[in-house]
Each structure stands twice: as structure tokens, then as C-alpha cells.
N, C-alpha and C positions, 0 to 999 in steps of 0.2 A: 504494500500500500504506500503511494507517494506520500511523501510530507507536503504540504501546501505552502506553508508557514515557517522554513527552518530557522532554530538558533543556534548561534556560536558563541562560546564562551571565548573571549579571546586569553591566552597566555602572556604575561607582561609583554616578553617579548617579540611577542607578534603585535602585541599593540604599538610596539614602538616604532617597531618595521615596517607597518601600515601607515602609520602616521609620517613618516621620515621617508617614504615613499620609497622602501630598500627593496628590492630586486629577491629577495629571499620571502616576501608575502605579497609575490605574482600571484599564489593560490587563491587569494580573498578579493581577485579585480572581479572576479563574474561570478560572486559570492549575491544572491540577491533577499536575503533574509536576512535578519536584526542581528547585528552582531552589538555582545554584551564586554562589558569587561567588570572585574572583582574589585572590589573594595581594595581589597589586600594590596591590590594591581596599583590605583592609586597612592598607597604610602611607597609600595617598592617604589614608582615614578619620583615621588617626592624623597626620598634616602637616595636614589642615585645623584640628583643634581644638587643635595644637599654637601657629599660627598666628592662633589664635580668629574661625575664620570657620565654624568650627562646632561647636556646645557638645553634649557628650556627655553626656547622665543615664546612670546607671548602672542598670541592670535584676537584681532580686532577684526570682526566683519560686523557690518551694519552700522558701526558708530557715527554719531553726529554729532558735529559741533556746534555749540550754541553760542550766543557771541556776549 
């Protein structure tokens, strides 16, 4: 029976590789279901750049400036 609806859990590291746009999560381009990531996911992200083994840009879409 097909899934309609899939979910993935993503692993730190795949979130980061998806996000950083890395050549090693080619698999998740024509992924068409919700992908999730963990809690947990979010402080390991937060210990790595705390640590400086991984530098976070900040992401601004939509913002408006008011005068």
C-alpha cells in the first residue's frame, strides 16, 4: 500500500547538508513529503557553532523596513 503523505525524520547531519546545499543530500531534492527534524537536532546545531565548528548566517526573507 502506497504512502500518500511521507515523513522524514531528518538526522543532524542531513539537516545541515540540506541546508548548506552539500552534494551528499542529493537524496532529499525529489523528496516530496514533510520532512521533520529533532529537538535534540536543534541544540546539537547550537553546540556546534557555539564550539565554532560550525558558522551560522543568519536568514532574513520577507523583512521590511520601516522608516
Amino acid at each position: 500500500m502506497p504512502i500518500n503523505n511521507p515523513s522524514v525524520l531528518l538526522d543532524t547531519h542531513a539537516w545541515v547538508w540540506a541546508v548548506a546545499g552539500d552534494t551528499r543530500a542529493e537524496r532529499l531534492k525529489g523528496f516530496s513529503g514533510r520532512c521533520a527534524v529533532s529537538v535534540i537536532s536543534i541544540w546539537e546545531i547550537g553546540m556546534l557553532e557555539a564550539k565554532g565548528r560550525l558558522e551560522l548566517q543568519p536568514v532574513v526573507s520577507g523583512a521590511k523596513r520601516t522608516p
